[in-house]
N, C-alpha and C positions, 0 to 999 in steps of 0.2 A: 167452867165451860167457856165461862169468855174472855180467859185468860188462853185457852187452848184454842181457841176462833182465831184471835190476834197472831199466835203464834202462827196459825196454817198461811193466813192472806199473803207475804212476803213469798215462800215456796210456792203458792198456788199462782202468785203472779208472776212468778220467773219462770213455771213451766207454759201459762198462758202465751207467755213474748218469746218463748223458745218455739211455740207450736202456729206462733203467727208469722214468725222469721221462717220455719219451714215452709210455709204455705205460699209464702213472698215468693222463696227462692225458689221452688218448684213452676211457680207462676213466670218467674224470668228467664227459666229455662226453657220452661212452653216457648213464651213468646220470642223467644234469639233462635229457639229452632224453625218456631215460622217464617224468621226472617232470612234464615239461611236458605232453607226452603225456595224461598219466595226470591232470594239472588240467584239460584240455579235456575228457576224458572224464567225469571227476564235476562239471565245470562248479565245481571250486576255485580261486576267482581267487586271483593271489599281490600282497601288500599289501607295499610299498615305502614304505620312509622317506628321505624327500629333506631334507636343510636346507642353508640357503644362510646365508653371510652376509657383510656388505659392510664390508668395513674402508677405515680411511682410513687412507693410511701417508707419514708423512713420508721421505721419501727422502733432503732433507737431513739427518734425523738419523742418520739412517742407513749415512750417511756418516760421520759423524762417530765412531760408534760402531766405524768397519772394516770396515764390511757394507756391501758391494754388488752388488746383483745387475744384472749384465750378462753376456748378454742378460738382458732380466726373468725372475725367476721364473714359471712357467708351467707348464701339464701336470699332470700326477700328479705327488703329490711325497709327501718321506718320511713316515716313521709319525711321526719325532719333529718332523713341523711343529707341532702343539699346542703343546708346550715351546717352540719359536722366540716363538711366538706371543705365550706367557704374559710372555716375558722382554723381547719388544718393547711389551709393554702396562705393563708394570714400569717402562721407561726413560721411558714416555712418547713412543714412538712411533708406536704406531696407537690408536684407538680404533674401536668399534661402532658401526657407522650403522645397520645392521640385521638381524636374526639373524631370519627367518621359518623356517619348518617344518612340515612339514604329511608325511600317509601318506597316498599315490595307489593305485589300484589297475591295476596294468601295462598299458600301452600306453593309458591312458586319463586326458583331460589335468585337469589341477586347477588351484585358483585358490586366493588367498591375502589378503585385507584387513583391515587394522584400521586406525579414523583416523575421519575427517571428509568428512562432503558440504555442499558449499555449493550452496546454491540463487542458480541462473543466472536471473531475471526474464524474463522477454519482454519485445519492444518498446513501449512504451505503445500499445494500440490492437490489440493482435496477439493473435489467437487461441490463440498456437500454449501449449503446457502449458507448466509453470517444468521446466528442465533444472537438472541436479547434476552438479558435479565436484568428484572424489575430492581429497583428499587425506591422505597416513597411507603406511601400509609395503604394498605388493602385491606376489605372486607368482604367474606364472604358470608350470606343471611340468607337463611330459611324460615320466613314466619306464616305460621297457619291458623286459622280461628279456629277453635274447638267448641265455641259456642259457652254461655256464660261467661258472657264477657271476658273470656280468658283465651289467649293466644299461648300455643309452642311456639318455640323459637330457639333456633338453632345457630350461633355467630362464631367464627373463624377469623379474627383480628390479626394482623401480619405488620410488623414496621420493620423496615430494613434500610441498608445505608452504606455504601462504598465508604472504603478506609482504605488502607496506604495500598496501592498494587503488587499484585503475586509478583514476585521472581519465576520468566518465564525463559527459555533457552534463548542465544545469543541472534540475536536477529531476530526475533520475535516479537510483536508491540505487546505491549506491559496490558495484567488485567487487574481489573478493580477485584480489592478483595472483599464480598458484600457480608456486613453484619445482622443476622437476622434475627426476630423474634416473633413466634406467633404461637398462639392455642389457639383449642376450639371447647368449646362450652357449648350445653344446649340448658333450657328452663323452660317450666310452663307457671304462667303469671299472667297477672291482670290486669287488664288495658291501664295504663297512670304509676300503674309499678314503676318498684326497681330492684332488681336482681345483681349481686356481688358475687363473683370468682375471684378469690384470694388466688396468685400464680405465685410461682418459685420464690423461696426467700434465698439473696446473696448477702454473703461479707463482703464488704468493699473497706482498703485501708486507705483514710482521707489523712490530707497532711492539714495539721491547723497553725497557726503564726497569732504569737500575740508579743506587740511590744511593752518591753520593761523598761522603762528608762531611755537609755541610748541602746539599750539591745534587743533580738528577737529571738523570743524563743519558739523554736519549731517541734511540735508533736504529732505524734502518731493516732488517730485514734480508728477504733471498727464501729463500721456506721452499717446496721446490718438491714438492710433495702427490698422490702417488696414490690411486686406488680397487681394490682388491683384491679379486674377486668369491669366496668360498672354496665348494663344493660336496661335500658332503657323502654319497654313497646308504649304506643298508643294507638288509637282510629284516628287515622291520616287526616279525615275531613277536621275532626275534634284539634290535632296538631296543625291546621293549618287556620281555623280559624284562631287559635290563639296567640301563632304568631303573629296575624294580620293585623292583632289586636293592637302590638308593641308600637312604640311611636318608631318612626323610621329616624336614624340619624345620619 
């Protein structure tokens, strides 16, 4: 019998810490829903911090390195991605296309640009006013509390960029030809998370050069490149004390 006692305490105490974790968490949904409550009532909107940003990840290096994620990484993922991160930027395997960021006010959508407008001409003869297109880093964010500490969120990340001018009829002024790229992602996650969208894998053919002697020899190799979309939420007030926290340089 008190070989079978010993046996039960271990199960009997992981259903105790199950049945007091539910009671927690019931307890924290009460009270987030009193609070949301109690914002509608003083009309206190609640302010979110969203940041996005767009990595570029070689995948053949990454290989190379012993890393491979299959399936892609994806989802929520650990506290210690920041440190993957840092150590993959180290080796020279991803860099930053784009890091935008901005604070929304809950369930209410936002928008995000910096860059360039080019002026679109009319047809000769045409009334109609000169059009503009963007180019530069855009965000468009939809973030809502849902209560339990967890927010939706919905982002649309765009980076675009003039390259060599169309060919346009004879007496016509030349237009920028704009290179685009953008998805849209939506997640629902926890304030301090972080959320990954794996985007399109390409082959790209890089030329490499290494000298031998008095000679260079040139190769071909396929370096095959994803986009990493990363997502970011917190409580604005929570993001703003901490960055106030950082010394200023």
């Amino acid at each position: 019998m008190v070989r079978l006692a010993s046996a039960l305490e271990p199960a009997t105490a992981a259903v105790d810490q199950r049945a007091l974790l539910a009671t927690k968490l019931a307890e924290l949904d009460r009270l987030q829903a009193e609070v949301q409550q109690l914002r509608l009532e003083t009309q206190t909107v609640q302010s979110i911090y969203v940041s996005v940003e767009v990595l570029e990840v070689s995948l053949t290096k990454l290989r190379q390195l012993g890393m491979d994620f299959a399936p892609p990484l994806q989802g929520i993922v650990p506290r210690g991605f920041d440190d993957l991160l840092t150590s993959l930027r180290q080796n020279n395997v991803c860099k930053t296309l784009a890091s935008p960021a901005l604070v929304t006010i809950s369930g209410r959508p936002a928008s995000f640009f910096t860059g360039n407008k080019f002026a679109i001409p009319p047809p000769e003869g045409s009334d109609k006013p000169i059009d503009y297109v963007e180019a530069g880093i855009g965000l468009d964010v939809t973030a809502e509390a849902v209560g339990a500490n967890r927010v939706r969120v919905s982002v649309k990340p765009r980076i675009s960029s003039a390259s060599v001018p169309m060919p346009t009829g004879e007496g016509q002024p030349t237009l920028p030809r704009l290179l685009v790229w953008q998805c849209a992602t939506a997640c629902e996650m926890e304030f301090g998370e972080t959320f990954i969208a794996p985007g399109e894998v390409e082959e790209r053919v890089e030329t490499q050069k290494r000298r031998q002697g008095w000679t260079v020899e040139t190769t071909e190799v396929v370096n095959e490149v994803a986009r990493w979309v990363v997502v970011r939420v917190d409580d604005a007030s929570k993001a703003a004390k901490a960055s106030s926290s950082l010394p200023c340089l």
